[in-house]
N, C-alpha and C positions, 0 to 999 in steps of 0.2 A: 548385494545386500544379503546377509545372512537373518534368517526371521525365523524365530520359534511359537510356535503357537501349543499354549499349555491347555491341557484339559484333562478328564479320569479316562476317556474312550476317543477312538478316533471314530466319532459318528459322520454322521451329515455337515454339522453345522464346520469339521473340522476338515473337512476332504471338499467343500467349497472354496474356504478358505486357501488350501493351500493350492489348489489349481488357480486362482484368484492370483494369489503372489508368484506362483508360476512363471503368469499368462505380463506380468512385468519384469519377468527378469532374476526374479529372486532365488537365493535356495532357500526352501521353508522347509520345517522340520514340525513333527507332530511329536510335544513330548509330555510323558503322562506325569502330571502332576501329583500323584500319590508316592512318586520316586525320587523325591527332593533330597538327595544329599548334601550338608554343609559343613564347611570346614573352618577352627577357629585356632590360629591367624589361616585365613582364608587362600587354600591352596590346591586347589580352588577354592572360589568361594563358595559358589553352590552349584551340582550337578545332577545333572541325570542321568542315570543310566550310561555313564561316565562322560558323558557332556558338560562341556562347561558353561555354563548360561553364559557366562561375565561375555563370552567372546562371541555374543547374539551382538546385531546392530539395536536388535527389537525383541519384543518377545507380547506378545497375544494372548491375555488372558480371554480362554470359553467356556474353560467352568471351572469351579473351585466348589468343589462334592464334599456332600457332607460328611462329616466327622466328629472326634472330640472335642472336647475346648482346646486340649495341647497342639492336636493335628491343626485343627484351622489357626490358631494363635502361630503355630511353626511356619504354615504356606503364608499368613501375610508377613513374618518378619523375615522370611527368605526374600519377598519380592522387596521390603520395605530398603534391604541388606543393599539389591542388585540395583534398585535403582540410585543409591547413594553411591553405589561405584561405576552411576553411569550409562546403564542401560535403559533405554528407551520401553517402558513398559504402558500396555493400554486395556484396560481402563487402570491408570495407575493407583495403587496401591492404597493413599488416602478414600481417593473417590468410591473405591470397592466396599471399604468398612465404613463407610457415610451411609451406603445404601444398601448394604446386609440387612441391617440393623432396622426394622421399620419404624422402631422408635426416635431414631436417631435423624432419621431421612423427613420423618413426618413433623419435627422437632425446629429443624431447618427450613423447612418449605413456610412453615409459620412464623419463625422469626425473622423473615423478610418480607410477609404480606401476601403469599401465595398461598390460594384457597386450597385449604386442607380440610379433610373431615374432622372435627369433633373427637378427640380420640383422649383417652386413659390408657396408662399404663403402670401399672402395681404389681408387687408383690402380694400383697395378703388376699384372703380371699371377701373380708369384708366388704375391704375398697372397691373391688371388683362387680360386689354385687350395688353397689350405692352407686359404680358408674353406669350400671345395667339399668337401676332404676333413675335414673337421671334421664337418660337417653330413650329405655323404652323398648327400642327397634336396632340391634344391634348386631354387628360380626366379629366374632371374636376371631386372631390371627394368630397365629405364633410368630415370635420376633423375627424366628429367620425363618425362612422358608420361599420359596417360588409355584410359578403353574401353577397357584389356587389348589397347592395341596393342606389340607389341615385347617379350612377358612370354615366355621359355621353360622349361620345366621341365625338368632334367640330372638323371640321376640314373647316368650313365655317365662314367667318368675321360676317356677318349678323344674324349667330345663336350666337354666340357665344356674340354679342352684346345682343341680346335679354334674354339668359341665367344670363349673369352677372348683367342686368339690375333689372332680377325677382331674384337674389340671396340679391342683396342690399337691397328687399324691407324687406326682412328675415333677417336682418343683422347677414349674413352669414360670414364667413370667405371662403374666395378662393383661393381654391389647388389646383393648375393648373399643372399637370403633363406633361410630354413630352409624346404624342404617341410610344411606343419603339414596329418594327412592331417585331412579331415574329412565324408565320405561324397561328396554327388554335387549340394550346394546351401550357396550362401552367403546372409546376409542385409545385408541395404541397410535405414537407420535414418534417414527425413526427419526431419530438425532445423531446427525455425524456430523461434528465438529459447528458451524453456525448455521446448518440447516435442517428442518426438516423435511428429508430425505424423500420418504414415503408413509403412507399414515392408512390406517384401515378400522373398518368400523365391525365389532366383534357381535355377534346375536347369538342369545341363547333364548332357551323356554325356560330357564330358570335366573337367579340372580346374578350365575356367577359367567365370566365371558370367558374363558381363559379359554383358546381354540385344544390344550390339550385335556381339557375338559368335556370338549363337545361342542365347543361356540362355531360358528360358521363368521368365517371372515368375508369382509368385504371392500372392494376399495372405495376409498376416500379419499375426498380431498378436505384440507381440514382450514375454515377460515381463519381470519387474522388473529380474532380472538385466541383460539387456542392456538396457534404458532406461533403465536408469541407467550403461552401460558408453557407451553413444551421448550421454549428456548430457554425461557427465563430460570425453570427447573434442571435444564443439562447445563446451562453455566453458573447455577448456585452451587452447582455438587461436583464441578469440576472435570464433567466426563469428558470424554474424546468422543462419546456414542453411547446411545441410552435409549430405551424403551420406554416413552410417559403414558402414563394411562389416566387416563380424563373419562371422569359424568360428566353428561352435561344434564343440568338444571333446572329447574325457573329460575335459577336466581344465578346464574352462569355457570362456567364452568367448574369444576374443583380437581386437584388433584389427589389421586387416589394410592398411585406407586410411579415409583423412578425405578428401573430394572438397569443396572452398572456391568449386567452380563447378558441379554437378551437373547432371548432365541428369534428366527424369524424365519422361518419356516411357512407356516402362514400365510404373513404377511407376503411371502412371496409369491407368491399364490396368485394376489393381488395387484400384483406391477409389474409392470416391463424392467425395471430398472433392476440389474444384477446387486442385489446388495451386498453380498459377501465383498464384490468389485470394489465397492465405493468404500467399504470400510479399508480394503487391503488399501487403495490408493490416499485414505487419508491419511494411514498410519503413515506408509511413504512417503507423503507431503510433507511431513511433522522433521524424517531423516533429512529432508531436501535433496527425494530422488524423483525425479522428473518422471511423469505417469508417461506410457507408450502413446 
């Protein structure tokens, strides 16, 4: 089995991985997805660094870094290109722009009855301020974004004026969540393929838990309720593997984010169980190559 695994850097999460597909047999390649060359009629179709994807059995999305609209619009119709010629890609290409997008993901979760926060999303800065005073206690997001970078929490008319005032000069979109309180830890739900995997319970002294923030993980074990609330979210959105992140409540649980690229670092932290392992052997599961 030949397997690529795309990303901007060969970090951590991308040198587990390949010793992961190794350790079954594979050749796995690390290649930098900022290098996408395409060719129309496709000859190759799309390569890197004169590789040609098309002749991967697989290929392993681990991050898609940000950029412009052109740059990000060109990496998903490269992958959209490779999987219509056939290649095995994960988290495949649909699932990815489902849950970039927080509007789109939070949008979904709701139109099939999975508790989601209270959320707005507008352009003007009017709307923005009528969903603030609706709400009250709120966090504002940006549409795309990860690691709880760029999240603030308003719960003042006068900031919250000023915030949306310097978001318009960005011509930002604004995603005005509801504050949902819920003590002082959130939880994170690994999903690879029908299970969850491993789960950890995130603590901070502030609101926000993201461990690259500062939260301290912890392990968990998560009950029925939420593992079926984290199941029901990775097979709405179509993942192969997925990071859920759940408050819990008074009034249950809610879902907060679906991550279609996950880090888990952390969470490793946390468990005996090699995760990188279990995601390399799902992907292999998926080719119908028999785990060692």
């Amino acid at each position: 089995m030949k397997i690529g695994i795309l990303a901007d850097r060969k970090g951590w999460h991308v040198e587990v991985l390949l010793k992961a597909l190794a350790r079954r047999g594979c050749q796995a390649d690390f290649l930098p997805i900022t290098r996408l060359v395409a060719r129309v009629p496709g000859d190759p179709l799309v390569a890197i660094n004169g590789q040609r994807l098309e002749s991967y059995d697989a290929l392993l999305i681990r991050t898609i870094p940000e950029g412009s609209l052109e740059q990000i619009v060109f990496r998903m119709n490269a992958l959209h290109r490779l999987e219509a010629a056939g290649v095995r890609i994960m988290n495949r290409p649909s699932p990815l722009e489902q849950t970039v997008d927080k509007y789109y993901t939070s949008s979904l979760l709701a139109s099939r009855g999975l508790p989601t926060p209270r959320t707005v999303v507008a352009e003007g800065f009017d709307e923005a301020m009528a969903a603030f005073q609706e709400f009250g206690d709120v966090v504002v997001k940006p549409l795309f974004g990860a690691g709880g970078r760029g999240m603030v929490r308003v719960s003042d008319a006068d900031v919250a004026y000023r915030i949306f005032r310097a978001l318009t000069l960005t011509r930002s979109i604004f995603y005005v969540q509801e504050f949902v309180p819920h003590g002082d830890y959130d939880l994170r739900g690994l999903v690879i393929g029908d299970q969850v995997v491993a789960a950890m319970r995130r603590r901070s002294d502030g609101w926000r838990h993201n461990v690259s923030q500062g939260a301290r993980p912890e392990a968990y074990v998560m009950d029925n309720e939420a593992t079926a609330l984290c199941l029901q979210a990775s097979a709405l959105l179509g993942t192969d593997y997925a990071g859920i992140d759940l408050l819990r409540t008074p009034h249950g649980y809610t879902v907060v984010e679906v991550n279609s690229i996950p880090g888990w670092s952390g969470l490793q932290r946390t468990t005996e169980i090699e995760i990188a392992q279990a995601i390399a052997d799902h992907l292999l599961s998926q080719l119908g190559h028999r785990s060692a």
